[in-house]
C-alpha positions as CSV (number, residue, x, y, z in Angstrom):
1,X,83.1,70.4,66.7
2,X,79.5,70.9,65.5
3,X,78.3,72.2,68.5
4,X,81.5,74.6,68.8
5,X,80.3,75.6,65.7
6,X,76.4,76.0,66.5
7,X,77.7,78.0,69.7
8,X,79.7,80.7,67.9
9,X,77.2,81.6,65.5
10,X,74.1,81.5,67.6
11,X,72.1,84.8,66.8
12,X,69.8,86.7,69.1
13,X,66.4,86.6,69.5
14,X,63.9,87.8,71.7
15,X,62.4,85.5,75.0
16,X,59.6,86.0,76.4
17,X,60.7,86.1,80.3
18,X,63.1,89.4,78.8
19,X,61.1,92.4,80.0
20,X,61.1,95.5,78.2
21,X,64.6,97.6,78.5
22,X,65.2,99.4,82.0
23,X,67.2,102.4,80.5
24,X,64.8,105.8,80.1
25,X,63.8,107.0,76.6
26,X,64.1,110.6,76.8
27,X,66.5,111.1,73.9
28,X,64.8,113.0,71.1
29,X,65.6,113.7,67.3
30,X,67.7,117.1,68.5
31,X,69.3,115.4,71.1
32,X,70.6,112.4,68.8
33,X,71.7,114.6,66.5
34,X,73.5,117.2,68.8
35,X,75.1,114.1,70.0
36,X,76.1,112.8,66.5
37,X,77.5,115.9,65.4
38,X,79.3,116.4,69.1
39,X,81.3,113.2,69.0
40,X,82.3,113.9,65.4
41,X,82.9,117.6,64.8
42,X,85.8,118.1,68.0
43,X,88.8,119.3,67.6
44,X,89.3,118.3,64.4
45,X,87.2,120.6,62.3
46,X,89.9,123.0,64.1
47,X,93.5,120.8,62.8
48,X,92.5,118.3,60.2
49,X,92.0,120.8,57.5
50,X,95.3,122.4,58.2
51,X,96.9,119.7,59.1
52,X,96.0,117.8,55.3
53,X,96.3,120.8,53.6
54,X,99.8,121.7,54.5
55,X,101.6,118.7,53.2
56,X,99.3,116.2,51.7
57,X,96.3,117.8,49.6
58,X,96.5,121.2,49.6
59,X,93.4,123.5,48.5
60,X,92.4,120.4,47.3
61,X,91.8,119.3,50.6
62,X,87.8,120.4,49.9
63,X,87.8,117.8,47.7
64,X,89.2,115.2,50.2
65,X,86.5,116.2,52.7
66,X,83.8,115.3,50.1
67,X,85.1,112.2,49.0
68,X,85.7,111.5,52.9
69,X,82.1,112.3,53.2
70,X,80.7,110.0,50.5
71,X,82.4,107.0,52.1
72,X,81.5,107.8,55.6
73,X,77.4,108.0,54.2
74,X,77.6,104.8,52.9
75,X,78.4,103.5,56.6
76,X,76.3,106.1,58.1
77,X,72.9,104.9,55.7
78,X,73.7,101.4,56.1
79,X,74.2,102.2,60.1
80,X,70.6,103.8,59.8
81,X,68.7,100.6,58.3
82,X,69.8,98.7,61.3
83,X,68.9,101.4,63.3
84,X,65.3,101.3,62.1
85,X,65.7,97.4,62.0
86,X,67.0,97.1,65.7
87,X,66.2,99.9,68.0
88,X,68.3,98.1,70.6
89,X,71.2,99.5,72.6
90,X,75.2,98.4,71.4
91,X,75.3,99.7,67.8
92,X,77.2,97.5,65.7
93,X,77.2,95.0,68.2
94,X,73.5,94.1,68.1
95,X,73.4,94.1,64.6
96,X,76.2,91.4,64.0
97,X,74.6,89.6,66.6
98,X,71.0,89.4,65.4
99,X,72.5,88.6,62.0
100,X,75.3,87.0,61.7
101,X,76.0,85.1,64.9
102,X,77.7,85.5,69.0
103,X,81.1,85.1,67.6
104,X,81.3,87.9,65.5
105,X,79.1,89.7,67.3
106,X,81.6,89.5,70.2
107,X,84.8,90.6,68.0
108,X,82.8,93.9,67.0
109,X,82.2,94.4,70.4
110,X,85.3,94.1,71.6
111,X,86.4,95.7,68.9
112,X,84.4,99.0,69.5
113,X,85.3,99.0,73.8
114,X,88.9,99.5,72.1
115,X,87.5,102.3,70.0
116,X,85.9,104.1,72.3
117,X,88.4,103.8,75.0
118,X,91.0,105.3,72.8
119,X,89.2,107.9,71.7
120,X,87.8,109.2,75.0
121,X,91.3,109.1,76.0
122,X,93.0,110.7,73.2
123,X,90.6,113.5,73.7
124,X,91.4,113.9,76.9
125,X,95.0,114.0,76.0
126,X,94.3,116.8,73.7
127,X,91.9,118.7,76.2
128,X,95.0,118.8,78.7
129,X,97.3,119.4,76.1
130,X,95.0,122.8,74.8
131,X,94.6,124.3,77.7
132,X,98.0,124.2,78.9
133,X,99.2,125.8,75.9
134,X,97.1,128.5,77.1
135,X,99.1,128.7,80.3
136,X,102.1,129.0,78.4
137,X,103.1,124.9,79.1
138,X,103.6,125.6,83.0
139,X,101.8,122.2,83.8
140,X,103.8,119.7,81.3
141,X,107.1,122.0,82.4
142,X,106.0,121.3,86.1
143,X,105.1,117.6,86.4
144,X,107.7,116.8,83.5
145,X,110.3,118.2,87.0
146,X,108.6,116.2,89.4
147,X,107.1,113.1,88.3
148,X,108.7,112.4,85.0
149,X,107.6,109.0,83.5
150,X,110.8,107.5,81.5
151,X,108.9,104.4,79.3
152,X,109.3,104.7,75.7
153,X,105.5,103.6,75.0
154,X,104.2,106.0,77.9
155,X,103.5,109.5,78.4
156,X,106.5,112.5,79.4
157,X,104.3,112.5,82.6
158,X,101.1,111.5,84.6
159,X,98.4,113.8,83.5
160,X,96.5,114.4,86.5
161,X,94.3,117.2,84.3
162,X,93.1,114.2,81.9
163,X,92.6,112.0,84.8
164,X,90.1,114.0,86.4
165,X,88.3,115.2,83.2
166,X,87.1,111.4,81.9
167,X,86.1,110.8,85.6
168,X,84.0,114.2,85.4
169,X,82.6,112.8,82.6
170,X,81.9,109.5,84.0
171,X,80.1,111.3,86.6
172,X,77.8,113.3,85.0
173,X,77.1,110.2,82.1
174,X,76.2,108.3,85.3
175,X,74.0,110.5,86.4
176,X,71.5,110.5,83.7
177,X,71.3,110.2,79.9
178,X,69.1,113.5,79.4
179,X,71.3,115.4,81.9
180,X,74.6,114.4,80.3
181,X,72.6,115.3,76.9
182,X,71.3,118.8,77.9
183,X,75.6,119.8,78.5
184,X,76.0,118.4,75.2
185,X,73.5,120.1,73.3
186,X,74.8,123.4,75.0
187,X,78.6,122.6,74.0
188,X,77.5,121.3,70.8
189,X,75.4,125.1,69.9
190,X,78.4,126.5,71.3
191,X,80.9,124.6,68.7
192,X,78.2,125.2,65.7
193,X,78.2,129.1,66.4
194,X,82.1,129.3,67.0
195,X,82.5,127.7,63.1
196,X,79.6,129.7,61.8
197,X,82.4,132.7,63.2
198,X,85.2,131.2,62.0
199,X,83.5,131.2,58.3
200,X,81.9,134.3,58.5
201,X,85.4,136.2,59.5
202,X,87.5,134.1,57.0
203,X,85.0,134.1,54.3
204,X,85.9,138.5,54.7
205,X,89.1,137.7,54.4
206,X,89.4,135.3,51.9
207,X,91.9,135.2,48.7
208,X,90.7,133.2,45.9
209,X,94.3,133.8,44.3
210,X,95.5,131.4,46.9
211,X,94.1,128.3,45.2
212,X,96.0,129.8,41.6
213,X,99.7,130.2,43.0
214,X,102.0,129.1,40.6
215,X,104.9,126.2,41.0
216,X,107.6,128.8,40.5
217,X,106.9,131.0,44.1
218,X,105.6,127.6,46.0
219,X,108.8,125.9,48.2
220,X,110.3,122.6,47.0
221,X,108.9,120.5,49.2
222,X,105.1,121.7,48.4
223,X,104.2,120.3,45.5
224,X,103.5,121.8,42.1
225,X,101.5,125.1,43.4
226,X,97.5,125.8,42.1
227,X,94.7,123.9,43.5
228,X,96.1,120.3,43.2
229,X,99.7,120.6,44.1
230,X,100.3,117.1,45.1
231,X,98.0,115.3,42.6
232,X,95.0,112.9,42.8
233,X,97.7,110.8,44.8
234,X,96.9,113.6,47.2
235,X,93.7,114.0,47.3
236,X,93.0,109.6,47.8
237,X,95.7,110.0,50.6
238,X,94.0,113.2,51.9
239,X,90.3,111.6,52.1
240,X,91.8,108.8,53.8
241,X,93.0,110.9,56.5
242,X,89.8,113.3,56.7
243,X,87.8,109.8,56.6
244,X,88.9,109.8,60.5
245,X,87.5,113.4,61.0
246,X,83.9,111.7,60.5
247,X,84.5,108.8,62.9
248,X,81.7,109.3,65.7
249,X,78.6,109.1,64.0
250,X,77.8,105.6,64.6
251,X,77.8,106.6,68.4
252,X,73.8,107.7,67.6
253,X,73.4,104.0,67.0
254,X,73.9,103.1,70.6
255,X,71.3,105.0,71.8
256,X,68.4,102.6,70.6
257,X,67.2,101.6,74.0
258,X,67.3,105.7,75.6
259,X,65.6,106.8,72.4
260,X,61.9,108.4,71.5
261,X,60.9,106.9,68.8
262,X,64.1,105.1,67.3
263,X,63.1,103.7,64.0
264,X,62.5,106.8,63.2
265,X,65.1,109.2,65.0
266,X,68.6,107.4,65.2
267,X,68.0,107.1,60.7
268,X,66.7,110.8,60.7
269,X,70.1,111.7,62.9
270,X,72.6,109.9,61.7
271,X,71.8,111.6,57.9
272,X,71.2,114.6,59.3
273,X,74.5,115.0,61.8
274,X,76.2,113.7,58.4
275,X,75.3,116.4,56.7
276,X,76.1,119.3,59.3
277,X,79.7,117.7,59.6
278,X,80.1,117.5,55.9
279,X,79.5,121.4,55.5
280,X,81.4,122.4,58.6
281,X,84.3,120.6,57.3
282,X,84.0,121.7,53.6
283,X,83.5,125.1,54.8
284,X,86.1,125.5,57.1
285,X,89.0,124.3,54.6
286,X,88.0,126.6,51.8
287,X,88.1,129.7,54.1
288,X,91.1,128.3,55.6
289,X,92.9,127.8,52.8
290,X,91.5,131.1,51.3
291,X,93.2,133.0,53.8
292,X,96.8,131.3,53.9
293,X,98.6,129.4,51.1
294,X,98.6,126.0,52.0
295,X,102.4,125.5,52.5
296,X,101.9,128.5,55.1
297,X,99.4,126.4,57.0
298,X,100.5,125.9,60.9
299,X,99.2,121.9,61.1
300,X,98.9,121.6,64.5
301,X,97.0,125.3,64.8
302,X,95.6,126.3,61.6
303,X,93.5,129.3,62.7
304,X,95.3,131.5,65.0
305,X,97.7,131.7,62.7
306,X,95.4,132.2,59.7
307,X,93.8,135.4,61.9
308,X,97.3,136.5,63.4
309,X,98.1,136.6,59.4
310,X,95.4,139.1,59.1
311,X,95.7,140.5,62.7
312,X,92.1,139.7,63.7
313,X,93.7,138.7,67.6
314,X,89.9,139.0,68.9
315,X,88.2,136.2,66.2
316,X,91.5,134.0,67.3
317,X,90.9,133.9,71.1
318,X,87.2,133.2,70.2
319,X,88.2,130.0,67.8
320,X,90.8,128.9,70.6
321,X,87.7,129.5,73.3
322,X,85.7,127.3,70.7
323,X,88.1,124.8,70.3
324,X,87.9,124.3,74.6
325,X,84.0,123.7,74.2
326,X,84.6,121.2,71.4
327,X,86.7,119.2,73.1
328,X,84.8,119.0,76.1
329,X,82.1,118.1,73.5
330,X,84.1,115.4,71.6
331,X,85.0,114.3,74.8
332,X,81.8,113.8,76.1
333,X,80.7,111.9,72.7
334,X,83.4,109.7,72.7
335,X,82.5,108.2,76.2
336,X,79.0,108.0,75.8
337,X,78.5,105.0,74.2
338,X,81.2,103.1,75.6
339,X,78.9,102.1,78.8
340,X,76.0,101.2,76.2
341,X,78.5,98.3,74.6
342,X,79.6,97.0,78.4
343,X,75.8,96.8,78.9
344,X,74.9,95.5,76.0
345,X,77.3,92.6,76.4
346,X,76.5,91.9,80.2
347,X,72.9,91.5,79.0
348,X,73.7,89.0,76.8
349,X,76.2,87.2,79.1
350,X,79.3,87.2,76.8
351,X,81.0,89.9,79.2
352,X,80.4,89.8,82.8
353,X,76.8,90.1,83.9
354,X,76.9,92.9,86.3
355,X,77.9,95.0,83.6
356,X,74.3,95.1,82.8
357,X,72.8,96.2,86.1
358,X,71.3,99.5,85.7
359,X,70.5,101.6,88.6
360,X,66.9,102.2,89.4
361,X,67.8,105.9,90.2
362,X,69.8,107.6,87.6
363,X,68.6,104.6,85.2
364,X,72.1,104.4,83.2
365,X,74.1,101.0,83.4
366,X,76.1,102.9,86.2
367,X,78.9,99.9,87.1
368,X,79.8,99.9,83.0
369,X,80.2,103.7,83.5
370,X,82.4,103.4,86.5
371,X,84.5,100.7,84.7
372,X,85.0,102.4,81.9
373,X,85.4,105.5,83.7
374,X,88.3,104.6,84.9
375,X,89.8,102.6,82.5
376,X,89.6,105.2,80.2
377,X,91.0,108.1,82.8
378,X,94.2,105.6,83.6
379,X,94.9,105.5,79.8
380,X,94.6,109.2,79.3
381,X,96.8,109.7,82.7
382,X,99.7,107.4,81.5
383,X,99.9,106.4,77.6
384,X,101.3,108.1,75.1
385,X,98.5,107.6,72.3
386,X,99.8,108.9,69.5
387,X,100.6,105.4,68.2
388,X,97.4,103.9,69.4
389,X,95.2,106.3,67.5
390,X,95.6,104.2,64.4
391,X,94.1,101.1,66.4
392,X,90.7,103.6,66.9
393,X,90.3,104.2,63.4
394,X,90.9,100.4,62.3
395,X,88.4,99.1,64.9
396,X,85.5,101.2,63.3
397,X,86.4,100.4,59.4
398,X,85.7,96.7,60.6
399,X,82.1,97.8,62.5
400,X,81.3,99.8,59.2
401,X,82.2,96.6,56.9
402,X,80.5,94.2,58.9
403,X,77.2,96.3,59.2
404,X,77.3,97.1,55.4
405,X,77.4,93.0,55.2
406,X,74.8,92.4,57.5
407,X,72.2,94.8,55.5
408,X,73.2,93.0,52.7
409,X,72.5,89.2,54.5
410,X,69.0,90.3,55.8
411,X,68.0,92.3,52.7
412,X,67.9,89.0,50.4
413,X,66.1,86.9,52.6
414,X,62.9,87.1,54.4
415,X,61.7,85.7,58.1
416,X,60.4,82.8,56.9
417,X,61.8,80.9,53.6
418,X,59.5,78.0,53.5
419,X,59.6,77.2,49.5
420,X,62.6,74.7,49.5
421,X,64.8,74.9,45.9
422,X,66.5,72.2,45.2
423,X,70.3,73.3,45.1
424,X,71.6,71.7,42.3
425,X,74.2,73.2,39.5
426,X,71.6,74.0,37.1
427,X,69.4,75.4,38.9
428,X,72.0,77.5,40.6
429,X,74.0,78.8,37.5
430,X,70.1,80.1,36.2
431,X,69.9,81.4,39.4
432,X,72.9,83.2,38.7
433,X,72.2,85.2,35.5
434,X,68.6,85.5,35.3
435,X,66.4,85.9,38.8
436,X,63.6,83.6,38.3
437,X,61.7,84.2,41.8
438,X,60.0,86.7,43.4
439,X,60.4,86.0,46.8
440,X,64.1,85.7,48.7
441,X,64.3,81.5,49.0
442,X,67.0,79.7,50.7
443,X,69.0,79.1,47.9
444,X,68.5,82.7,46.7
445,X,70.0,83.7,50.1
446,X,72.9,81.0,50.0
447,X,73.7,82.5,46.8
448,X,73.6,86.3,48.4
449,X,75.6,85.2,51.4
450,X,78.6,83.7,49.0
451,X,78.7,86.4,46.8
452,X,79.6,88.6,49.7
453,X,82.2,86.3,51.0
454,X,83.9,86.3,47.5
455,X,83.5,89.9,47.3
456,X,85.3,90.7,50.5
457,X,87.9,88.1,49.2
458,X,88.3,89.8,46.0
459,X,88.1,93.4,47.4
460,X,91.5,92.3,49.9
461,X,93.1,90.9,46.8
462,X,92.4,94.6,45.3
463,X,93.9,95.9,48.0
464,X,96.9,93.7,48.1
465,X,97.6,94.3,44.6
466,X,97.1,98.2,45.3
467,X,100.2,97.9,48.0
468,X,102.4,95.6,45.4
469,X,102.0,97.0,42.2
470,X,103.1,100.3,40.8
471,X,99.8,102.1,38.8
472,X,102.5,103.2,36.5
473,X,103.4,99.3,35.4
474,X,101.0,97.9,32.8
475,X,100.6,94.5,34.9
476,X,99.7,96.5,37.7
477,X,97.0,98.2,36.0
478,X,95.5,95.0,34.2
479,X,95.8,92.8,37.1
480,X,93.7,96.0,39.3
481,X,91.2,96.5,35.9
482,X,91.0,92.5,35.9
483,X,90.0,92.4,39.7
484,X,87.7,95.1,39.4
485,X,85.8,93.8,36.8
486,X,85.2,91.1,39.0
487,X,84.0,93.1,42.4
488,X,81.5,94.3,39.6
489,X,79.6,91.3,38.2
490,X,79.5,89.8,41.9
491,X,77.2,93.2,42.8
492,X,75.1,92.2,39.5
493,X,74.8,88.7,40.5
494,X,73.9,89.9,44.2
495,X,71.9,92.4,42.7
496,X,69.8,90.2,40.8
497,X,68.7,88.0,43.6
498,X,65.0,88.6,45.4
499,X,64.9,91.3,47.9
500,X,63.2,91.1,51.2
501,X,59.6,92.4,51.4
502,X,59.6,94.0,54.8
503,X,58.5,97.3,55.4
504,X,60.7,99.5,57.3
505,X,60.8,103.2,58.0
506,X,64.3,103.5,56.4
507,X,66.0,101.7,53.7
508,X,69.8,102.1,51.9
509,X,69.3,103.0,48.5
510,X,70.8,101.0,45.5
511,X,71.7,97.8,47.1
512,X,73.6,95.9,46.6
513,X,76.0,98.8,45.6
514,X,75.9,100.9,48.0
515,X,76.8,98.3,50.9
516,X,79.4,96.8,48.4
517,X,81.1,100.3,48.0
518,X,80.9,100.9,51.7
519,X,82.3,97.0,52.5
520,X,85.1,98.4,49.8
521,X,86.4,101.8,50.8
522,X,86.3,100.2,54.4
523,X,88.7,97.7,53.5
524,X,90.7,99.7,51.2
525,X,91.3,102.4,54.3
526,X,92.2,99.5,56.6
527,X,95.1,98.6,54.3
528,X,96.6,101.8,54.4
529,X,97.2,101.5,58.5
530,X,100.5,100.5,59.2
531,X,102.0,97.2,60.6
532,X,102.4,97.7,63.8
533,X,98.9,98.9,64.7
534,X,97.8,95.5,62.9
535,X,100.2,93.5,65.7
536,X,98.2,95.9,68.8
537,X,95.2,94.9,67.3
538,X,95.5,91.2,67.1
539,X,97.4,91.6,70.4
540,X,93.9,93.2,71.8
541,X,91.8,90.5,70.1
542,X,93.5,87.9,71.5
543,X,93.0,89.2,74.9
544,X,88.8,89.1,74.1
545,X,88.7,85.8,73.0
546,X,90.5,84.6,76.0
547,X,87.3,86.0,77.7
548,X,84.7,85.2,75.5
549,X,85.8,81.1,75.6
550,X,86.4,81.1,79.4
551,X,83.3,83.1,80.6
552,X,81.0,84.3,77.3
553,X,80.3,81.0,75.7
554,X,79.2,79.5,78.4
555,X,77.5,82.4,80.0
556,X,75.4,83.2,77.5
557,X,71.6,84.0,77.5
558,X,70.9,82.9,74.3
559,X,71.5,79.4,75.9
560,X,68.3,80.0,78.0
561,X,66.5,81.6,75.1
562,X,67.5,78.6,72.8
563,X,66.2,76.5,75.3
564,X,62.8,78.1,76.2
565,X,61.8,78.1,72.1
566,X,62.7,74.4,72.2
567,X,60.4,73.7,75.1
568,X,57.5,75.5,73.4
569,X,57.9,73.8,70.2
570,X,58.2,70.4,72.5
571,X,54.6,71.7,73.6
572,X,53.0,73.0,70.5
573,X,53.8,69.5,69.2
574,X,52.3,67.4,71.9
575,X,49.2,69.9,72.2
576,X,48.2,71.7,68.9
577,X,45.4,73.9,71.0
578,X,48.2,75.0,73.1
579,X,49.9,76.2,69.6
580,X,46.5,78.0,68.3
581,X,46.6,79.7,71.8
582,X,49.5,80.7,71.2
583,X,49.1,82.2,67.6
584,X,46.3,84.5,68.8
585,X,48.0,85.6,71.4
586,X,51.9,86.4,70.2
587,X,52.1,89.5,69.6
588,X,50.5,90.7,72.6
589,X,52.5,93.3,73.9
590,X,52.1,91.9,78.0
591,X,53.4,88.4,77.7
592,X,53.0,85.9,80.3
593,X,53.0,82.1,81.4
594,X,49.6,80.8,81.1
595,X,48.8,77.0,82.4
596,X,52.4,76.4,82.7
597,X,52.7,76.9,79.2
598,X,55.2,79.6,77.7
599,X,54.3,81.4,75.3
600,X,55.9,82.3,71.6
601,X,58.7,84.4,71.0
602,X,58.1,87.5,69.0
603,X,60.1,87.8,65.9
604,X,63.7,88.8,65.8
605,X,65.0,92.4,65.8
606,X,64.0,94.3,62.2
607,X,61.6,91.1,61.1
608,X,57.5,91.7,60.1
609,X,55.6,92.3,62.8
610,X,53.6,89.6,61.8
611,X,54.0,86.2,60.7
């Protein structure tokens, strides 16, 4: 049982026989954030906003965006400390691993093929599904004749159209990350200009008296009228649905091993692509609504109606046009960092090895591309995805949360924690109330690492309670208060703890809260998902861990890196001149076997650069 135990929370380190990474670097600070805001800002800055505002927000869906927004930063800053802690490729997947150990590192991962499988092929779906509305539905109407598909949990008919646009994709992401980068920066300009149209003509034609219509001339079934006609219940229910809209980002993070300069770039990007998204967003449902009362709104095709409403037929055709290039974009950013995980994984030996092999040509992991490929192009060609959209959505709220816990593990604890404390109740409950250290210790860290257990615990209780009560009952609102009060003083203990003294280019502001918030909202939004995409989930899960205990545990390379530190320690023991060698030669950038002897292992991901 203990070594069960010591297997699944083995972390990664570096070896020294690991040579530097054999993807190209040629991704700059434009291209990660063309990317960034290409994965996010599809075809939703074109629906979503109608689509919320119609029946769930109204104008208030501005405000929805922004609170969307807020939650999706604390991810995104926390997703950019790791980024400048761990320049490696596999986003969320690295970081778990480095920090918290294979086993969870492997359920993220897992996790995240799901995401970006389903979203690549939902895209797809809605690609098809655009551009034969354009043609007047003659390709559904035709294969629907022919080759009708009649399985409840499948799709009218094959889509041949979807099929062949994820293996295009494939292609062209196999062929080279710059190449497959230079389309998307063009699509990406293309989308920008097409919403910097969009808010240009609609801004003309905008009627602030549409945010002030009164209850008495609004239908029955819209609300109360004005800005708010649905409440704050609204709004919460509307920022959980526009929280989706900003689902992408993190695909910058996967990047670390193709980028110039990561530390640097992939933090700069993700804030950055944020922030472009945000506006887009916020400035696309004020004109919108501006133009058309809400309860007018067309939710599946907000903006040619809004311009047929004002008979501006020549700004319509160039949003649908738009729309095309944004999907292609979205498209594109959805499947770009799905071969990144597969590689990832096959490095490490927890999914099958050749995953990893990259081709010395077109240097991309081209067999994960393949796979995933087609994978991805069968889905899109068969399934019906509307109910499997849910399962996206909840496998990145877990990513988010357990990133925001990771930055909060390494932040209170340094490389090296030689003063021992004894951990005795005294010692512990000063700990608790009044920081008496300077430096993180390993009782300072124990205390850190429980405190974000029993916030996690406490913030599903929340939720729980959220789902059970009614807000309107007294218990329910003392029981919530009671609970929250809680969630509180755990960030105060957390927060009073000693921080880590590393230096790094980027570093999330206000911990422990903002983490704590992010760890929060992420859970909260996870709750609101309905049963049955919990069931497909676990269903999926299971399916990985079948995997990972026939084939990942044992495969492994952090069994061979465990055992090559063990063999050096075994030699700096039984020859201290071997171990002074050693020291003044670490951190040498070229490092190599001398006398038979092997040498250190540099530090793990995101640690000093000296010890």
């Amino acid at each position: 049982m203990f070594n069960l135990w010591k297997a699944l929370t083995r972390r990664k380190t570096e070896d020294v026989h690991e040579s530097e990474s054999k993807l190209a670097r040629v991704l700059n600070l434009f291209d990660l954030t063309a990317l960034g805001v290409g994965s996010t800002l599809g075809l939703g800055v074109y629906v979503l906003a109608g689509q919320v505002a119609y029946n769930i927000a109204g104008p208030a869906v501005t405000i929805s965006f922004l609170i969307a927004a807020v939650a999706s930063a604390f991810a995104g800053i926390c997703y950019a400390e790791f980024a400048a802690r761990v320049p490696k490729a596999g986003s969320a997947y690295v970081y778990s691993y480095v920090t918290i150990g294979e086993f969870v590192a492997f359920t993220i991962g897992w996790n995240l093929i799901l995401e970006y499988v389903i979203g690549t092929a939902s895209v797809a779906r809605g690609l098809s599904g655009y551009f034969d509305s354009l043609i007047d539905n003659n390709m559904s109407k035709a294969l629907n004749a022919t080759m009708p598909i009649k399985v409840s949990f499948l799709g009218d008919y094959p889509d041949f159209l979807s099929f062949g646009m994820v293996l295009l994709l494939a292609a062209l992401l196999a062929f080279g990350a710059k190449e497959s980068s230079f389309l998307n920066n063009i699509f990406t300009t293309v989308n920008l200009v097409t919403i910097g149209i969009v808010l240009v003509a609609g801004g003309m034609n905008a009627n602030p008296d549409n945010w002030r219509i009164p209850a008495s001339e609004v239908p029955d079934w819209a609300g109360t009228g004005g800005f708010m006609p649905y409440g704050i219940a609204g709004v919460m229910a509307g920022a959980a649905k526009c929280f989706y809209g900003f689902v992408g980002f993190d695909c910058i993070a996967t990047t670390g091993e193709e980028a110039i300069n990561p530390k640097r770039n992939i933090p700069l990007a993700i804030v950055v692509s944020l922030i472009i998204i945000f506006l887009a967003y916020f400035g696309v449902s004020t004109v919108l609504t501006m133009m058309l009362p809400y309860y007018l709104q067309d939710p599946d095709a907000p903006f040619p109606k809004a311009f047929d409403s004002v008979e501006w037929y020549t700004i319509k055709w160039i949003v649908t046009i738009g729309a095309v290039f944004a999907l292609c974009t979205s498209l594109l950013g959805a499947m770009f960092p799905l071969p990144r995980i597969l590689y990832a994984m096959g490095n490490d030996g927890i999914l099958f090895k050749r995953l990893a092999n990259v081709h010395p040509y077109t240097k991309t992991p081209l067999l994960a591309t393949i796979v995933s490929g087609i994978f991805a192009a069968i889905m899109a060609m068969l399934f019906n995805l509307d109910q499997l959209v849910d399962m996206m959505s909840i496998g990145t709220l877990l990513a988010y949360t357990i990133v925001a816990i990771c930055v909060l593990v390494l932040r209170y604890q340094d490389e090296q924690m030689t003063k021992v404390v004894s951990v005795r109740a005294p010692n512990v409950c000063r700990q608790l109330f009044c920081n008496s250290f300077k430096e993180p210790n390993t009782m300072t860290s124990a205390i850190t690492k429980v405190g974000i257990v029993v916030f996690a615990i406490f913030s599903i209780i929340w939720c729980i309670f959220m789902k059970v009560f009614e807000l309107q009952a007294t218990g329910g609102i003392v029981s919530l208060s009671v609970v929250g009060l809680i969630l509180i003083c755990i960030c105060v203990v957390i927060g009073l703890q000693p921080v880590s003294t590393i230096e790094l280019t980027f570093k999330v502001p206000l911990v422990p809260f903002v983490p704590c918030l992010s760890v929060f909202v992420n859970l909260y939004l996870m709750f609101q998902l309905d049963l049955y995409t919990w069931i497909r989930f676990l269903i999926w899960i299971a399916i990985g861990y079948c995997i990972y205990f026939a084939y990942g545990i044992r495969k492994s390379t952090q069994i061979t890196r465990n055992r090559n530190h063990a063999e050096v320690a075994a030699n700096a023991m039984q020859n201290p001149d071997n171990l002074e060698q050693h020291e003044n030669r670490a951190f040498e950038p070229d490092w190599k076997v001398e006398n038979g002897i092997k040498a250190l292992q540099p530090p793990p991901y995101g640690y000093s650069e000296k010890l």
